[in-house]
C-alpha positions in Angstrom: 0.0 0.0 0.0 1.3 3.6 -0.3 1.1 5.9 2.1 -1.7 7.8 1.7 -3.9 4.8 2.2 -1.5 3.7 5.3 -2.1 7.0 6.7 -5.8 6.7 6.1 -6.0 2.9 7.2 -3.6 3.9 11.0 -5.8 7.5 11.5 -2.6 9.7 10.9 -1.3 12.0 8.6 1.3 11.1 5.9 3.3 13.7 7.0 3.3 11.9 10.5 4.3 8.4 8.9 7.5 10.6 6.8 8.0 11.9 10.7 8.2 8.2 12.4 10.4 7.3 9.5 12.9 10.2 10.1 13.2 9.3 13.6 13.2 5.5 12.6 10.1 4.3 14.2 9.2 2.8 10.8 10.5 2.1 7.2 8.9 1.9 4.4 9.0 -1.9 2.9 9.8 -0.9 -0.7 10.4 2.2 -2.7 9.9 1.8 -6.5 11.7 3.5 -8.9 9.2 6.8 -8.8 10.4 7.5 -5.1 6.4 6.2 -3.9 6.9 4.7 -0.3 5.1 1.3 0.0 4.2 -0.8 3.0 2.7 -3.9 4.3 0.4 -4.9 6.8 4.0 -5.2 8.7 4.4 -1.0 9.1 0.1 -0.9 9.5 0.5 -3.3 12.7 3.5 -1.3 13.7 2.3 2.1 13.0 -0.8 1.2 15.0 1.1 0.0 18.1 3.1 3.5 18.2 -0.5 5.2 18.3 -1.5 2.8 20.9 1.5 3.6 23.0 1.4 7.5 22.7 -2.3 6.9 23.8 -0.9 5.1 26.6 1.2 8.8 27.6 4.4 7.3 26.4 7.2 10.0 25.0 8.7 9.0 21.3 11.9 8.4 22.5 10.3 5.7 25.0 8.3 4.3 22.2 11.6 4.3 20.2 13.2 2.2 22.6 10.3 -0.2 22.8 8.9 -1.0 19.8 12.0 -2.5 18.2 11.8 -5.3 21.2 7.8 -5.5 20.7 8.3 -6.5 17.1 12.2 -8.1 16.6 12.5 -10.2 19.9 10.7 -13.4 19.5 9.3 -13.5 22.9 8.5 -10.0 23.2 9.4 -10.1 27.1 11.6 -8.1 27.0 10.1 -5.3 25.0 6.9 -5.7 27.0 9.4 -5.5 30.3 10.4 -2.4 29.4 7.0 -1.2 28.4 5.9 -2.1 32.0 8.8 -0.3 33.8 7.7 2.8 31.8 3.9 2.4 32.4 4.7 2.4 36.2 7.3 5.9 35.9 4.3 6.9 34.1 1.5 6.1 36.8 3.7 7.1 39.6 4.3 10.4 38.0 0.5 10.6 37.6 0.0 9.6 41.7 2.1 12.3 42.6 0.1 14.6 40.2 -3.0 13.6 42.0 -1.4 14.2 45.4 -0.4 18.1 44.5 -4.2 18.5 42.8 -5.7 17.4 45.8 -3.6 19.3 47.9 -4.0 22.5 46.2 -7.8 21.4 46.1 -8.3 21.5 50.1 -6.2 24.4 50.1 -8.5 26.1 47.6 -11.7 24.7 49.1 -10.4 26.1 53.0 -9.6 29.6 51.3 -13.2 29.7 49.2 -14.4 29.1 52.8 -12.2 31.6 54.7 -13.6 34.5 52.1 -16.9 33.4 52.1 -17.0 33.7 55.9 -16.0 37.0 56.0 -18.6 38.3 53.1 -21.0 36.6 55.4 -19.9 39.0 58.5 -19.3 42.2 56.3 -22.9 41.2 55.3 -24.4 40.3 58.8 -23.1 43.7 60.1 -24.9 46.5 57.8 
């Protein structure tokens, strides 16, 4: 297939496929003699794992260090290894987002309180 209908078939743009290439993410299987990229069912599959994994809130340069070991290592364990050890960075990272939110939540919530208080006495006093 060429790119265009790649593109169309993964949800991207070609320009985004000619991007994952630069940064070698994926390869084009064949180039004919006009310069057209084609691909296989191969780059699709691939192509649809590195959406999956930026869905998953992984960086390009993690998914570039994964998804050679996701598709060359015959067992994939190791590929899926590192794709775990990520996946918990990434969650932890998230915890400790949640943590500061809800902190700066009851912080918000006691200072909403504090004001409304007082515009409750200013009030109560005319």
């Amino acid at each position: 297939m060429r790119i265009s209908e790649l593109a169309k078939l993964a949800g991207v743009t070609p320009r985004t496929i000619r991007y994952y290439e630069d940064l070698g993410l994926l390869q084009a299987s064949d180039r004919q003699g006009t310069g057209f990229r084609y691909y296989t069912e191969d780059e699709l599959e691939r192509l649809q794992k590195i959406n999956l994994l930026k869905t998953l809130g992984l960086t390009l340069d993690e998914i570039s260090s994964v998804i050679p070991l996701l598709f060359e290592e015959p067992r994939k364990l190791a590929g899926k290894q590192m794709l775990l050890d990520i996946l918990k960075g990434h969650l932890q990272a998230i915890d400790q987002q949640v943590d500061s939110l809800t902190q700066l939540r009851t912080e918000l919530q006691e200072r909403i309180e504090l004001i409304q208080q007082w515009i409750d006495r200013q009030a109560s006093q005319k």
